[in-house]
PLY file of the C-alpha trace (Angstrom):
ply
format ascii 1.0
element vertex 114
property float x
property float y
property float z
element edge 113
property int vertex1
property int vertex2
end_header
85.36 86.48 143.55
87.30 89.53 141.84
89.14 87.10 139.64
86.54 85.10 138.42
84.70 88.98 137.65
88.05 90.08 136.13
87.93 86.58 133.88
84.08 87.09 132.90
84.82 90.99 132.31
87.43 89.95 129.82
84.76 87.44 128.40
82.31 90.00 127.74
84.59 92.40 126.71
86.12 89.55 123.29
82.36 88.72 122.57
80.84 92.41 122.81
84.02 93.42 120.18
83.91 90.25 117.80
80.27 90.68 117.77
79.98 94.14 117.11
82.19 93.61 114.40
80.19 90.76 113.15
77.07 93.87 113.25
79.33 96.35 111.50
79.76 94.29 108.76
76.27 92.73 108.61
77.92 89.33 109.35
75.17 86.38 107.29
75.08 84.95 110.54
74.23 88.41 111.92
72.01 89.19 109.50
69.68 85.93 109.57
69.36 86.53 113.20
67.97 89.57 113.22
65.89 88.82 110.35
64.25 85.99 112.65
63.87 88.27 115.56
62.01 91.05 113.34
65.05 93.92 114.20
65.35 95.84 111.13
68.79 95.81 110.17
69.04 99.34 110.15
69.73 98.63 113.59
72.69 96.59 113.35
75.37 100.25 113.24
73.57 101.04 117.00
73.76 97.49 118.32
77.41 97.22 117.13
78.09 100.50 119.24
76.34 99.74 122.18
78.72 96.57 122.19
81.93 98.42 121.69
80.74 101.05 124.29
79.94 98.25 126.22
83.28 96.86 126.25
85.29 99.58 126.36
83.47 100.25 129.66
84.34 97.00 131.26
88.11 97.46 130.12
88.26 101.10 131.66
86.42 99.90 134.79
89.41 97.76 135.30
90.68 101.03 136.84
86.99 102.58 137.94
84.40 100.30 140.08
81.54 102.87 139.19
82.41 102.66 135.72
82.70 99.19 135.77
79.27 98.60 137.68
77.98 100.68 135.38
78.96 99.18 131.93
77.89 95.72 133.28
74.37 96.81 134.24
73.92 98.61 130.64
75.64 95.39 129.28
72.97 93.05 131.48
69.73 95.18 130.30
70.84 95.13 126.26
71.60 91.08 126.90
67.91 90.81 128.81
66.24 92.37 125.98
68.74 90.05 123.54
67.39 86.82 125.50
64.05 88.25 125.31
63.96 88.82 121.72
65.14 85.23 121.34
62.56 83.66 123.60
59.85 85.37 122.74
60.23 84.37 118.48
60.61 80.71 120.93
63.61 80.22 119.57
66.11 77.06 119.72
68.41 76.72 122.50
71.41 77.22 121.01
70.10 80.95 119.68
68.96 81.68 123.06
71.83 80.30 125.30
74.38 83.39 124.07
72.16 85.85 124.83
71.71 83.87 128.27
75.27 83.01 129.18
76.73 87.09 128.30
73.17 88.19 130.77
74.54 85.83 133.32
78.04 87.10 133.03
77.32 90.42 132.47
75.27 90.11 136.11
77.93 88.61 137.62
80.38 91.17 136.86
77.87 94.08 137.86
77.29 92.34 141.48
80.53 92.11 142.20
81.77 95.55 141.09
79.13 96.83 144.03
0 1
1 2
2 3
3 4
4 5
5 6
6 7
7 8
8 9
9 10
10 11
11 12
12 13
13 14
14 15
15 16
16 17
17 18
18 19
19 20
20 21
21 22
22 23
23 24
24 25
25 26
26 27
27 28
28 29
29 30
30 31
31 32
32 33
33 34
34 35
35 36
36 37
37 38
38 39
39 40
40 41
41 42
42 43
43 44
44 45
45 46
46 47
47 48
48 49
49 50
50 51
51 52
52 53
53 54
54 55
55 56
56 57
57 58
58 59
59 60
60 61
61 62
62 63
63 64
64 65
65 66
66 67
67 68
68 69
69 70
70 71
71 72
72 73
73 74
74 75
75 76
76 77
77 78
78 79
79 80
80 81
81 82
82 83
83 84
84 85
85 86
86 87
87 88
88 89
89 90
90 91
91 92
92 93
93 94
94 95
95 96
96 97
97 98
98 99
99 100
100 101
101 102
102 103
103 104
104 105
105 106
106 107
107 108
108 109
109 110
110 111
111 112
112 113
């Protein structure tokens, strides 16, 4: 069970950073989403840095349990809201299944750093 947390840590970890990214530079892609969900994009900076705060928790917790428990459970609550967002504007299932997958990984992770 620690390797497959160690493989989905590393998971979350790429698509927190490559996403974040995609925020930081107002991505289209980016950009149209959050337009559908009704975020203002002013938001975009903060949601970028909870992602790379995100991540760099799960790569220091690595080394830290707490830290590690601790990043995933932050990282499951912003992905909640994320699937949230999605379901409530009743959006397709391939917008909401991201959102679901990283909430399911990010839960994973988080029960098994315990």
């Amino acid at each position: 069970m620690e390797q497959l947390s160690t493989v989905l840590a590393v998971v979350l970890i790429v698509a927190c950073w490559a996403t974040a990214v995609a925020d930081f530079r107002r991505a289209p892609q980016i950009v149209a989403t959050m337009e559908r969900l009704g975020v203002p994009l002013r938001m975009l900076p903060l949601l970028g840095a909870v992602k790379v705060a995100g991540g760099l928790g799960l790569l220091l917790g690595q080394w830290n349990d707490t830290l590690r428990a601790a990043a995933s459970l932050c990282l499951a609550v912003y992905f909640a809201g994320a699937t949230a967002a999605h379901l409530r504007r009743k959006d397709a299932v391939q917008h909401v299944a991201p959102a679901g997958v990283l909430l399911v990984c990010s839960a994973v992770v988080f029960a098994v750093s315990l």
